[in-house]
PDB file of N, CA, C and O in Angstrom:
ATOM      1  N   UNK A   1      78.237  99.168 125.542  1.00  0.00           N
ATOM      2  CA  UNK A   1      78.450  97.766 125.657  1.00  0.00           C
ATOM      3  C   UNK A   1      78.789  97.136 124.321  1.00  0.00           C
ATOM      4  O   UNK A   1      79.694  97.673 123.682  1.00  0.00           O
ATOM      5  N   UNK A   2      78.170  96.036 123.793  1.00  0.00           N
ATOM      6  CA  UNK A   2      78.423  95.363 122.349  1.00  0.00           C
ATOM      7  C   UNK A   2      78.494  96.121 121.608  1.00  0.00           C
ATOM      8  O   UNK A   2      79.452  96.157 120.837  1.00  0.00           O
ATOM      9  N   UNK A   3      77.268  97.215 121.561  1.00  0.00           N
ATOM     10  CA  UNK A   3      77.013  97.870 120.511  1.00  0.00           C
ATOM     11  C   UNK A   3      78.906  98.749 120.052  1.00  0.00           C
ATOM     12  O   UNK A   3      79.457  99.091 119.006  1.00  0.00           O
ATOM     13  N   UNK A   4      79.099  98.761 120.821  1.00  0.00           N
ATOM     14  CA  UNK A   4      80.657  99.060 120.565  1.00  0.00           C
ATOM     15  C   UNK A   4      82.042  98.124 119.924  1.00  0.00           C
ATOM     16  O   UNK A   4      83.231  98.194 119.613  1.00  0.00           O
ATOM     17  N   UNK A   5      81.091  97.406 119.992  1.00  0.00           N
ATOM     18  CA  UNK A   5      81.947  95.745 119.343  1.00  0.00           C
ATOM     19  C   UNK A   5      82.262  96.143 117.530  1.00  0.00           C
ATOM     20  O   UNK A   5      83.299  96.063 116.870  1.00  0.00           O
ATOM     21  N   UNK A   6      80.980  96.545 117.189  1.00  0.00           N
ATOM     22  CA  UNK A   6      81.266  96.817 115.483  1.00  0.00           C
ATOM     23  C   UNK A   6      81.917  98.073 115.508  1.00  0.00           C
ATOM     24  O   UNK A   6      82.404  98.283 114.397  1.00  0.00           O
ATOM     25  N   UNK A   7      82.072  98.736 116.075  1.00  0.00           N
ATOM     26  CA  UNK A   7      83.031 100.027 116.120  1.00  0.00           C
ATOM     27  C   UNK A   7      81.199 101.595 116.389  1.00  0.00           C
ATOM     28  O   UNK A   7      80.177 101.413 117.051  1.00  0.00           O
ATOM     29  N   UNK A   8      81.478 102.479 115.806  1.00  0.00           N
ATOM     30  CA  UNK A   8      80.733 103.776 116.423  1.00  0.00           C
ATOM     31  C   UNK A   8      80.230 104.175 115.407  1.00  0.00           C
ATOM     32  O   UNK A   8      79.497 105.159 115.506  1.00  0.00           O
ATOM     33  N   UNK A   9      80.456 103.512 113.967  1.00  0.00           N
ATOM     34  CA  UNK A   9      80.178 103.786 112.851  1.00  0.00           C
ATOM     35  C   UNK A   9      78.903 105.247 112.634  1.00  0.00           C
ATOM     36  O   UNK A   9      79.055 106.273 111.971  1.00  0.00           O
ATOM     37  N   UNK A  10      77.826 104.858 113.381  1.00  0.00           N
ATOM     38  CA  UNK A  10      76.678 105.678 113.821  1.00  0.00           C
ATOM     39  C   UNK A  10      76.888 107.436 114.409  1.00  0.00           C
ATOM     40  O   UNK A  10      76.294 108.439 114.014  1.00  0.00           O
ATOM     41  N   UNK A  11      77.867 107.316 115.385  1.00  0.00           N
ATOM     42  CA  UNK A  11      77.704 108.483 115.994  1.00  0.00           C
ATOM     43  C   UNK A  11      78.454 109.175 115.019  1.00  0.00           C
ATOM     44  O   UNK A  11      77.276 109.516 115.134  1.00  0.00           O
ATOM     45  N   UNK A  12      79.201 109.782 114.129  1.00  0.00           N
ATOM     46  CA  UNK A  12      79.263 111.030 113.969  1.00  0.00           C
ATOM     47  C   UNK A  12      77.933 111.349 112.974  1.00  0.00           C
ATOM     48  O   UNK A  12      77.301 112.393 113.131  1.00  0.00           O
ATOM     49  N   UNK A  13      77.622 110.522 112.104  1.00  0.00           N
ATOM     50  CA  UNK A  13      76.172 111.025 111.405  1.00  0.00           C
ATOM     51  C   UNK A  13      75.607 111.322 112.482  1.00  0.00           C
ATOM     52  O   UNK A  13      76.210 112.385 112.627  1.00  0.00           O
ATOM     53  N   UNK A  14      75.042 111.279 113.239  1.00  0.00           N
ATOM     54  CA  UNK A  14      73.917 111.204 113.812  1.00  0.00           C
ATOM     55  C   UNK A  14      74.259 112.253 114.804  1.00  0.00           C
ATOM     56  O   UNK A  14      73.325 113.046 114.926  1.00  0.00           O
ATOM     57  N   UNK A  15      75.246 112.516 115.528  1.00  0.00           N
ATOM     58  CA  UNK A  15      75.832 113.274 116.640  1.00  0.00           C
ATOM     59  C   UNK A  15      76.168 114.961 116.413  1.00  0.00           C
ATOM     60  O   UNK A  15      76.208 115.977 117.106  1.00  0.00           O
ATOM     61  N   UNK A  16      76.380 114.561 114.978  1.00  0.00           N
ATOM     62  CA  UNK A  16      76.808 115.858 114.440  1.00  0.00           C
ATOM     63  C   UNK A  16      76.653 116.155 113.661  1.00  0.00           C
ATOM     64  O   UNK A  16      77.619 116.714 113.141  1.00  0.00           O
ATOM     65  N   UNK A  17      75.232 116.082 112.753  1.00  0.00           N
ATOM     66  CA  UNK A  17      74.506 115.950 112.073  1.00  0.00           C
ATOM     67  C   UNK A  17      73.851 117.578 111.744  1.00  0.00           C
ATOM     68  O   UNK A  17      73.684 118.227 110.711  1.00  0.00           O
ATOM     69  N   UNK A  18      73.570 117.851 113.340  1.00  0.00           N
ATOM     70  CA  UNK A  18      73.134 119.103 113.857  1.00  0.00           C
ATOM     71  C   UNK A  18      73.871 120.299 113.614  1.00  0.00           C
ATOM     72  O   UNK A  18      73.355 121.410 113.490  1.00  0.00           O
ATOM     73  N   UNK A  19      74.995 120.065 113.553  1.00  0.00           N
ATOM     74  CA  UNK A  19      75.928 121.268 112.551  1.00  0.00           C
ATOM     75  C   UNK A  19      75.574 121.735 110.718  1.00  0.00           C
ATOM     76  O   UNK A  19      75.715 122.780 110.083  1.00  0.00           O
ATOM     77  N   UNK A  20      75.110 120.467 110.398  1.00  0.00           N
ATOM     78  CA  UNK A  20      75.117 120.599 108.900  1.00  0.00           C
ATOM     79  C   UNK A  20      73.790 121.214 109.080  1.00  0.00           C
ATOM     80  O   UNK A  20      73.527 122.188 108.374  1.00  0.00           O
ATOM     81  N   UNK A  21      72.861 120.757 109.978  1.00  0.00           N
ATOM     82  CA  UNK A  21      71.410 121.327 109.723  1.00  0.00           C
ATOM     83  C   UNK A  21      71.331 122.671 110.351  1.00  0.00           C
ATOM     84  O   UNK A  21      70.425 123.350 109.867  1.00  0.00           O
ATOM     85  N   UNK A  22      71.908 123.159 111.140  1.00  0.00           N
ATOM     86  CA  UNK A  22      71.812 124.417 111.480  1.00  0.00           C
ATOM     87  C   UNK A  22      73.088 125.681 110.727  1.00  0.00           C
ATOM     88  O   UNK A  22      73.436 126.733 111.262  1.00  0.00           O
ATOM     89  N   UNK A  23      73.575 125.119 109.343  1.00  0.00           N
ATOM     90  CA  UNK A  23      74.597 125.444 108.457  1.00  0.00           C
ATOM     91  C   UNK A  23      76.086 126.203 109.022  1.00  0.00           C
ATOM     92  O   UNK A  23      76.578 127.295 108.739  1.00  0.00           O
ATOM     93  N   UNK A  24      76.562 125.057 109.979  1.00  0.00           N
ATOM     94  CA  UNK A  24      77.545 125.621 110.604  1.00  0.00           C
ATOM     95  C   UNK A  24      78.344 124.845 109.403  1.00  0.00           C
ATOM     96  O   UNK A  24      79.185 125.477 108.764  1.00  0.00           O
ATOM     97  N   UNK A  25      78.145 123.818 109.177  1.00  0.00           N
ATOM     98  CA  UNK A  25      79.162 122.915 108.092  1.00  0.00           C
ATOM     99  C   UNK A  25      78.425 122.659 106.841  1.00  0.00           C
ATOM    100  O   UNK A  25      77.221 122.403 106.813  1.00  0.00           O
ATOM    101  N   UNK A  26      78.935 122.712 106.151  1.00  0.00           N
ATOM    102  CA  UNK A  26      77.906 122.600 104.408  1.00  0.00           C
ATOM    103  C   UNK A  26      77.598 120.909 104.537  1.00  0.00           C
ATOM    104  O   UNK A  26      78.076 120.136 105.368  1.00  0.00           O
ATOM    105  N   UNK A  27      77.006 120.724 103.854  1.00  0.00           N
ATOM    106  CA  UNK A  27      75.814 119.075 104.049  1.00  0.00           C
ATOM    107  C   UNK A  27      77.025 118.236 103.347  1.00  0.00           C
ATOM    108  O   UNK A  27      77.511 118.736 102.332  1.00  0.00           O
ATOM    109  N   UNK A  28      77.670 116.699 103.928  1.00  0.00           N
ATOM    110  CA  UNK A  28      77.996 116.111 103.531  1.00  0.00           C
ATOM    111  C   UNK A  28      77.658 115.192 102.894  1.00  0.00           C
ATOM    112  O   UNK A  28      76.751 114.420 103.206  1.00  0.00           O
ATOM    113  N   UNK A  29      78.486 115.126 101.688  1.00  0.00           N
ATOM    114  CA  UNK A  29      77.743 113.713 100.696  1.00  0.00           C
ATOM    115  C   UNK A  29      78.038 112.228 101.251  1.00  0.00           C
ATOM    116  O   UNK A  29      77.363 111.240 100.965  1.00  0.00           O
ATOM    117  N   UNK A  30      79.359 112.250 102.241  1.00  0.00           N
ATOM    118  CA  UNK A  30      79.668 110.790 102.532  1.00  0.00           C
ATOM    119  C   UNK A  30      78.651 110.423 103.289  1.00  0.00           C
ATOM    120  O   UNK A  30      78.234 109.278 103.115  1.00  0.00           O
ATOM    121  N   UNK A  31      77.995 111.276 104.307  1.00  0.00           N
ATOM    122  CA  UNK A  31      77.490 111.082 105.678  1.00  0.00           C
ATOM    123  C   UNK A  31      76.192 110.987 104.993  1.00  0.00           C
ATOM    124  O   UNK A  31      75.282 110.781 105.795  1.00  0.00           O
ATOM    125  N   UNK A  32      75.752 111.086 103.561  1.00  0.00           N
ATOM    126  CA  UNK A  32      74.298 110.850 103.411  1.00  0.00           C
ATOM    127  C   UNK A  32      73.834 109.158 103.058  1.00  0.00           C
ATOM    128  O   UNK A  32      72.653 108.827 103.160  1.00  0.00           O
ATOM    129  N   UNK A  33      74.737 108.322 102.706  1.00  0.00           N
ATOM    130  CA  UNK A  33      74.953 106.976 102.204  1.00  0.00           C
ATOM    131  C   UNK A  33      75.746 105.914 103.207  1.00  0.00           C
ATOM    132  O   UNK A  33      76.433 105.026 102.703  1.00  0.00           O
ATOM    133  N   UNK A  34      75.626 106.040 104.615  1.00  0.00           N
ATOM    134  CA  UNK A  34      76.143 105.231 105.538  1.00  0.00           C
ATOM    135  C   UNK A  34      75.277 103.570 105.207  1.00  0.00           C
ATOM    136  O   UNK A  34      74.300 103.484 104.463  1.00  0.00           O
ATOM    137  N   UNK A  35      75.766 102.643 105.781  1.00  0.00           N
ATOM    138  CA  UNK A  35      75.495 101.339 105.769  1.00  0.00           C
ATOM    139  C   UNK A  35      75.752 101.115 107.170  1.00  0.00           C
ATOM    140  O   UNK A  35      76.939 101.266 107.458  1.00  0.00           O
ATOM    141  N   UNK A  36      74.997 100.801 108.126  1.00  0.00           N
ATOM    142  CA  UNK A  36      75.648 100.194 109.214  1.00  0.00           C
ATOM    143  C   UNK A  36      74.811  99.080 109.688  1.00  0.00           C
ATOM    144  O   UNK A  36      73.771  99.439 110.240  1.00  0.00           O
ATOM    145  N   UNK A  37      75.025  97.773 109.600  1.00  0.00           N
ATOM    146  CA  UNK A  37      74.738  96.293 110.355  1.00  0.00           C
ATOM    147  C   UNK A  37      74.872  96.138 111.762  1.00  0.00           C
ATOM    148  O   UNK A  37      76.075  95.998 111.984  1.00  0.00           O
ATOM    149  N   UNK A  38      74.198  96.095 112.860  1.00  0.00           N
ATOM    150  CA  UNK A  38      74.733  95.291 113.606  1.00  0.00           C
ATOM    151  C   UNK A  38      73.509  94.202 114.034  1.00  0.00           C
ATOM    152  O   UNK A  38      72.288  94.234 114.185  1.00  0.00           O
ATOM    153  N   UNK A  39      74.694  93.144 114.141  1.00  0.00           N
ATOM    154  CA  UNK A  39      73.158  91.464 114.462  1.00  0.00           C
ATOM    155  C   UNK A  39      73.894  91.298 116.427  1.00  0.00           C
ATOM    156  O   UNK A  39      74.495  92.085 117.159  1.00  0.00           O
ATOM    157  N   UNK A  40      73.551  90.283 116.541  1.00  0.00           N
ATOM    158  CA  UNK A  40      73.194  89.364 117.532  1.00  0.00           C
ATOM    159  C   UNK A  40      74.872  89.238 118.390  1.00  0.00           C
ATOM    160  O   UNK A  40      75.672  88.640 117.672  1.00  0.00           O
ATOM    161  N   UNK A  41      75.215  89.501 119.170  1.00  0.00           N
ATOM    162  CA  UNK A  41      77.099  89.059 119.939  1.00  0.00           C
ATOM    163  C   UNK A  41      77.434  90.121 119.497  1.00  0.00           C
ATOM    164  O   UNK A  41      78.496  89.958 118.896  1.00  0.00           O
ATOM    165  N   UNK A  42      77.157  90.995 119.465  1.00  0.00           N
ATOM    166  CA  UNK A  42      78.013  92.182 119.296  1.00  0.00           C
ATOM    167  C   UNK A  42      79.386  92.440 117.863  1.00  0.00           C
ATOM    168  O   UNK A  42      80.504  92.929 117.702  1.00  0.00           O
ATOM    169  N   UNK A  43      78.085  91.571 116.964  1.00  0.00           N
ATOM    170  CA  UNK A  43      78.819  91.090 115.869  1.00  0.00           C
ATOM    171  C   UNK A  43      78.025  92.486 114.767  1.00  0.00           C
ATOM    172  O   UNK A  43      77.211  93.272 115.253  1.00  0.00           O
ATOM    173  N   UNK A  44      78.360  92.536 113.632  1.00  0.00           N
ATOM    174  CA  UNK A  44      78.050  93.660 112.733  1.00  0.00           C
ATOM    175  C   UNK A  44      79.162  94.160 111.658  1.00  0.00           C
ATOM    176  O   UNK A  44      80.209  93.557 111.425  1.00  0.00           O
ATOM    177  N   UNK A  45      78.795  95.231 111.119  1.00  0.00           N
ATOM    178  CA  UNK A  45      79.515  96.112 110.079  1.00  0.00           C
ATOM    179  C   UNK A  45      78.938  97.526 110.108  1.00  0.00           C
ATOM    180  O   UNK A  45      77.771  97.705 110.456  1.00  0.00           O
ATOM    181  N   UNK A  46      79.584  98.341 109.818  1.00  0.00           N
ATOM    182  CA  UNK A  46      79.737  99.284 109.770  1.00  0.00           C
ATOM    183  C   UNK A  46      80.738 100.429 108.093  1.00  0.00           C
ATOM    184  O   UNK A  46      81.947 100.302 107.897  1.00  0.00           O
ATOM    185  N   UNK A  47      79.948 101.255 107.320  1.00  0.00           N
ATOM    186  CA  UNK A  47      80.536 101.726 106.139  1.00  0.00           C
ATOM    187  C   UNK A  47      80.309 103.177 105.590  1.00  0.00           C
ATOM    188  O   UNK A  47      79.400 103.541 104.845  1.00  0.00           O
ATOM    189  N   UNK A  48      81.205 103.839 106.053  1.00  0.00           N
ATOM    190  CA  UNK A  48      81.319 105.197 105.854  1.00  0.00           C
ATOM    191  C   UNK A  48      82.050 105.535 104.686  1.00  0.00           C
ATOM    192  O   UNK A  48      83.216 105.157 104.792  1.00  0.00           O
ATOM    193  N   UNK A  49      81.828 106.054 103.704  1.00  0.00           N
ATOM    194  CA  UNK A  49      82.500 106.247 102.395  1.00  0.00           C
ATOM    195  C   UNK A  49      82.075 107.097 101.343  1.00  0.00           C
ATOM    196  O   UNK A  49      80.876 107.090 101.066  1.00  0.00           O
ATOM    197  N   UNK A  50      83.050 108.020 100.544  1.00  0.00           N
ATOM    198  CA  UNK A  50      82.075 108.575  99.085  1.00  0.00           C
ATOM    199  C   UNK A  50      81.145 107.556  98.599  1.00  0.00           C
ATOM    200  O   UNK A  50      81.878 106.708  98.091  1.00  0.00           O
ATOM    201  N   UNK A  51      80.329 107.302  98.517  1.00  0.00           N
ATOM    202  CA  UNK A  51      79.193 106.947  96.979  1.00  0.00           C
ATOM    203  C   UNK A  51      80.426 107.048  95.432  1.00  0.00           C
ATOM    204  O   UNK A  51      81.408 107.744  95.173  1.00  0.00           O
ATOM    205  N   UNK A  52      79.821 106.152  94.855  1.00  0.00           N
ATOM    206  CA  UNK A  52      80.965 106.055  93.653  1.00  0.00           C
ATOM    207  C   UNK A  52      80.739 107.427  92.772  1.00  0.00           C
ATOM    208  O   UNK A  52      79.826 107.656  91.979  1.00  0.00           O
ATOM    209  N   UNK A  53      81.421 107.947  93.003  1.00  0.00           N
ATOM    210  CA  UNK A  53      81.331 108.947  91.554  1.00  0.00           C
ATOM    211  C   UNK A  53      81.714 110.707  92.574  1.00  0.00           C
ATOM    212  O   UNK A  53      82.166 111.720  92.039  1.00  0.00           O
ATOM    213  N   UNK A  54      81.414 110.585  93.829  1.00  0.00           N
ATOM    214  CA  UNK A  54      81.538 111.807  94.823  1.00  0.00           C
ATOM    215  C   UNK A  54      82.545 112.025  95.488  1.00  0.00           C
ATOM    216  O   UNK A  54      82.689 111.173  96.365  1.00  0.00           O
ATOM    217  N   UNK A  55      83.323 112.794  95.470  1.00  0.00           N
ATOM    218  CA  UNK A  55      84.819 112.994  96.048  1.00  0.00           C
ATOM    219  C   UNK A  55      84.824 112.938  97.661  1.00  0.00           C
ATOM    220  O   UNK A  55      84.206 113.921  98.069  1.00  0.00           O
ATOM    221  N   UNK A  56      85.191 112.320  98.488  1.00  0.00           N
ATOM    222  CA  UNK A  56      85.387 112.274  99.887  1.00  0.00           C
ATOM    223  C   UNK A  56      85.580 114.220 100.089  1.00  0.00           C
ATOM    224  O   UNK A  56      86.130 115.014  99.326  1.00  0.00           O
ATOM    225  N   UNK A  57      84.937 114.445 101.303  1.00  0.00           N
ATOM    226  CA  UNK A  57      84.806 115.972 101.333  1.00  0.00           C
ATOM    227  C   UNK A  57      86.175 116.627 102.487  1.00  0.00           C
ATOM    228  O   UNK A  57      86.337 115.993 103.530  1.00  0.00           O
ATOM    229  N   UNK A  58      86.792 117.470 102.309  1.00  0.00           N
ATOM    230  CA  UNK A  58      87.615 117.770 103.000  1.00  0.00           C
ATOM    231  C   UNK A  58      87.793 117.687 104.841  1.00  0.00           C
ATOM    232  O   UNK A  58      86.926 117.522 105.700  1.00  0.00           O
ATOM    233  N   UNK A  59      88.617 117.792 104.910  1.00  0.00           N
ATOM    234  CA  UNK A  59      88.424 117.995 106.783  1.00  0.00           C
ATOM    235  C   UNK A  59      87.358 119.086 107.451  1.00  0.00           C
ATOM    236  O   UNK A  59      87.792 119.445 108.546  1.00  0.00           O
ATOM    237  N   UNK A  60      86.624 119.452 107.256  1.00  0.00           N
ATOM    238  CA  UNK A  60      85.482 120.429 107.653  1.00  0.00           C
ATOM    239  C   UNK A  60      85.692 120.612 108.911  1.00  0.00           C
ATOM    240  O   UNK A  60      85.434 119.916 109.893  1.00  0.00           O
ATOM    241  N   UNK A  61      86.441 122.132 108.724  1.00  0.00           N
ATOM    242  CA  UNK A  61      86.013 123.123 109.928  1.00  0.00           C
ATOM    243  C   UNK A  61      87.601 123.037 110.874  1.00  0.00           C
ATOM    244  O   UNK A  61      87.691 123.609 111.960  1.00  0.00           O
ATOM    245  N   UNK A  62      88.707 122.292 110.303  1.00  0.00           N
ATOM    246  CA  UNK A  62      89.960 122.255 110.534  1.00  0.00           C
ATOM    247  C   UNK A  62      90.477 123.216 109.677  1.00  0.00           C
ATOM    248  O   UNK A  62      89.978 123.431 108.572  1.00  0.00           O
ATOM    249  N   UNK A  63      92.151 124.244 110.425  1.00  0.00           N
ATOM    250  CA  UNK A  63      92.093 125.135 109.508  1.00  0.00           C
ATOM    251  C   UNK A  63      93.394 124.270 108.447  1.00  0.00           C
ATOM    252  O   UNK A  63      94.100 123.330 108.809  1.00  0.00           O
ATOM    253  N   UNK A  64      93.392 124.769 107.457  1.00  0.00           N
ATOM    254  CA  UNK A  64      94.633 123.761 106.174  1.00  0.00           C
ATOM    255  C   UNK A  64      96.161 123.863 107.426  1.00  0.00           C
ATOM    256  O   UNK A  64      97.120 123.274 106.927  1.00  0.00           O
ATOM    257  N   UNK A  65      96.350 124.207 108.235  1.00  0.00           N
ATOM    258  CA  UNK A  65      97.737 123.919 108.462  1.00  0.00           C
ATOM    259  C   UNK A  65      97.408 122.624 109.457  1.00  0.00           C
ATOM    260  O   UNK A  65      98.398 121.984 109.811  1.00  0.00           O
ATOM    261  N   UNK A  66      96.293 122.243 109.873  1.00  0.00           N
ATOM    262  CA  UNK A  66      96.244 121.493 111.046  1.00  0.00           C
ATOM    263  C   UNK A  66      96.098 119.947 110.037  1.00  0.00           C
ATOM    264  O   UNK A  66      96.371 118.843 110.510  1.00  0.00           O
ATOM    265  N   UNK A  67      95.664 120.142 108.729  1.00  0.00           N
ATOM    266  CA  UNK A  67      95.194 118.548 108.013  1.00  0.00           C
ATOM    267  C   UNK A  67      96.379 118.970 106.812  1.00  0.00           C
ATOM    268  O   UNK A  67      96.234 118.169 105.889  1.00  0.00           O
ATOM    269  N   UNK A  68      96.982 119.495 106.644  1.00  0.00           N
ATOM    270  CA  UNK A  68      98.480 119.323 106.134  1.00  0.00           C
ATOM    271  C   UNK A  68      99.392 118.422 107.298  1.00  0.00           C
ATOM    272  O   UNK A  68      99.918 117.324 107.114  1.00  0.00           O
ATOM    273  N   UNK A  69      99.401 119.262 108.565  1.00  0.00           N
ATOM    274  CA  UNK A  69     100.341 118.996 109.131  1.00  0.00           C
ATOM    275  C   UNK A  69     100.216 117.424 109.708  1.00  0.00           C
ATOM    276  O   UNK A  69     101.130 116.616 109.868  1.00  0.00           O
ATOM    277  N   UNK A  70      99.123 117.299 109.905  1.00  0.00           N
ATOM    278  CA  UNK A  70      98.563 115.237 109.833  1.00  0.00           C
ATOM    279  C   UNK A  70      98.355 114.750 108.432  1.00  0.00           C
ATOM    280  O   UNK A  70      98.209 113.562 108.142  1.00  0.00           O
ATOM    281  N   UNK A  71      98.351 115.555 107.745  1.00  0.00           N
ATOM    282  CA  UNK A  71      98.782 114.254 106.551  1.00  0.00           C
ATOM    283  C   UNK A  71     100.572 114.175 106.228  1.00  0.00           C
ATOM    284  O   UNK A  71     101.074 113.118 105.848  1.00  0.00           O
ATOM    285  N   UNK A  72     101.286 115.252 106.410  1.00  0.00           N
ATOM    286  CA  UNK A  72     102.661 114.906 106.607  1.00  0.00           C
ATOM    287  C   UNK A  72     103.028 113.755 107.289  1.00  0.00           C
ATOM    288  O   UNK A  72     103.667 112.804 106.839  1.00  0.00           O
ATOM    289  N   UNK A  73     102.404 113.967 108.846  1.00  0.00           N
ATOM    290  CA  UNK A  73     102.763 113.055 109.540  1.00  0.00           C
ATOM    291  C   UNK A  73     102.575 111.565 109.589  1.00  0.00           C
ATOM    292  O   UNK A  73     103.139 110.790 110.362  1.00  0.00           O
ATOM    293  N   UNK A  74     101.484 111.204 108.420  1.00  0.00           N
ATOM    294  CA  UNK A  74     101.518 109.792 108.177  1.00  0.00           C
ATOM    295  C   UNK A  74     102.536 109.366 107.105  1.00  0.00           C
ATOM    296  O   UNK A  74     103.118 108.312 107.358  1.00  0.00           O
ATOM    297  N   UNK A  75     102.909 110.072 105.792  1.00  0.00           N
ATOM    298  CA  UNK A  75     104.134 110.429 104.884  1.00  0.00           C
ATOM    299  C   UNK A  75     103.911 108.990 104.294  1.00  0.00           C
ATOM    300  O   UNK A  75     104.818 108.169 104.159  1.00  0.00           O
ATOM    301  N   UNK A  76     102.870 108.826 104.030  1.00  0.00           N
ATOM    302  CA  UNK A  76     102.810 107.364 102.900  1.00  0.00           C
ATOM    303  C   UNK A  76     101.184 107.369 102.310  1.00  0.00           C
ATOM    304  O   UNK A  76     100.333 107.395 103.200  1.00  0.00           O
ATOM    305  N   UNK A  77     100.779 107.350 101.166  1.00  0.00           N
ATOM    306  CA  UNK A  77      99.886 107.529 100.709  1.00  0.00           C
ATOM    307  C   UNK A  77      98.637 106.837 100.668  1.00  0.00           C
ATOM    308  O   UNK A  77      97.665 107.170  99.991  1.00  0.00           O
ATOM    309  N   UNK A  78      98.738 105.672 101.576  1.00  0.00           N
ATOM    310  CA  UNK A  78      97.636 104.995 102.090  1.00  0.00           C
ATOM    311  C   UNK A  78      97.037 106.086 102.957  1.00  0.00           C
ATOM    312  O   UNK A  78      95.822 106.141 102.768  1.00  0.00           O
ATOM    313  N   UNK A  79      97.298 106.621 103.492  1.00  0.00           N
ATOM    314  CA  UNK A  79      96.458 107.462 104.417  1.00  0.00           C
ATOM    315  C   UNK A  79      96.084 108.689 103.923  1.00  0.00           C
ATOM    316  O   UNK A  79      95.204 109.354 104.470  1.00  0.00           O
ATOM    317  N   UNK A  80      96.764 109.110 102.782  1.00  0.00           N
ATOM    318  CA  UNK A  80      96.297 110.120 102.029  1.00  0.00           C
ATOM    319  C   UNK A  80      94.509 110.697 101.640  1.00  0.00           C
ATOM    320  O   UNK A  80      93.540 110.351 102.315  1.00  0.00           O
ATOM    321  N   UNK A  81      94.435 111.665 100.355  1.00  0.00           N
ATOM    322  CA  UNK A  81      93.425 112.063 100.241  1.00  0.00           C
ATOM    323  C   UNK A  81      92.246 111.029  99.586  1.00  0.00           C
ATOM    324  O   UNK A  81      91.090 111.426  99.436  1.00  0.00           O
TER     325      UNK A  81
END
């Protein structure tokens, strides 16, 4: 319902979380520093991001031709690394 109003910010920490802890995926640094708000109308924020100083971590568990071949396909560097 609302809770979908600020976007899902929540579920992949939390959903898939269980991979890093059972070491199918090495522990992410973005996913340890989430921020997520939500108040009253289905109003809120939501903030998934490196921590200043920690490099955003690769596509985990995609093989390199599949996150080459989608970063080609956006071909402008806003969407880049």
């Amino acid at each position: 319902g609302a809770d979908n109003f600020v976007g899902d910010g929540y579920h992949t920490v939390m959903t898939h979380r269980s991979m890093c802890e059972l070491g199918l995926l090495p522990p992410d640094n973005v996913a340890v520093s989430p921020a997520h708000v939500s108040l009253s109308g289905g109003h809120g924020a939501g903030v998934l991001g490196a921590p200043p100083g920690i490099p955003a971590p690769p596509y985990m568990g995609y093989p390199e031709e599949v996150v080459s071949g989608l970063s080609e396909g956006y071909g402008d560097d806003a969407h880049g690394e």
